[in-house]
C-alpha positions as CSV (number, residue, x, y, z in Angstrom):
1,X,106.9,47.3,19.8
2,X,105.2,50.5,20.0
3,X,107.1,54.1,19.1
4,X,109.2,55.5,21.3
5,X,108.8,58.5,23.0
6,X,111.9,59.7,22.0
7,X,111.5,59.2,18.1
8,X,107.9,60.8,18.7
9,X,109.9,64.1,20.0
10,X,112.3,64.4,16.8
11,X,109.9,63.2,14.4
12,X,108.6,66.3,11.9
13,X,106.0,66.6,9.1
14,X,108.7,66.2,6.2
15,X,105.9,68.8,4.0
16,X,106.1,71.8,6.4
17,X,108.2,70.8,9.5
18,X,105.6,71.3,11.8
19,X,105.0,69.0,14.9
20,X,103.5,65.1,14.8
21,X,101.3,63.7,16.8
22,X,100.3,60.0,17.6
23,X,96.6,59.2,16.6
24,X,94.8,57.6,19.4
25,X,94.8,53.9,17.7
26,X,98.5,54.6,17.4
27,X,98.5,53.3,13.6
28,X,100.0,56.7,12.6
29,X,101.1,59.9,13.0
30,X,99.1,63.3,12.2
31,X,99.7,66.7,10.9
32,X,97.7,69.3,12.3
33,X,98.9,72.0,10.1
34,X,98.9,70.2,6.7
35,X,96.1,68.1,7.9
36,X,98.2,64.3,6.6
37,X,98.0,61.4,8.2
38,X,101.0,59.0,8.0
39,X,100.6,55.6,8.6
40,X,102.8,53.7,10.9
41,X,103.8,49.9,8.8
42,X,105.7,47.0,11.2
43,X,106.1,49.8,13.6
44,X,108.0,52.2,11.2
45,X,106.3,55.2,11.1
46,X,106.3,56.1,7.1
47,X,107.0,60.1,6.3
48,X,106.7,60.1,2.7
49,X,104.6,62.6,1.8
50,X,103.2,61.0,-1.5
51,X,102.1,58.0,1.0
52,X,100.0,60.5,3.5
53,X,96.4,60.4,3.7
54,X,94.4,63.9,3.5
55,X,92.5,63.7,6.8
């Protein structure tokens, strides 16, 4: 089961608020602004900043 659309729209980075996007393998969710990657475990996206990945 894949994200939904809706949880994509109210989803926010949780370091500067800033807007989410899916990556294109859709195995997490990226921060343009802070430039994290989280990663997206048993499709639950995890927003814990001490679990992002610098991209």
């Amino acid at each position: 089961m894949a994200l939904s659309q809706e949880l994509l729209e109210i989803l926010a980075c949780p370091k500067c608020k800033g807007d989410v996007r899916l990556t294109e393998t859709a195995d997490g969710l990226v921060c343009g602004a802070c430039r994290l990657l989280y990663p997206i475990k048993d499709d639950i996206p995890v927003m814990l900043i001490d679990e992002a990945i610098p991209v």
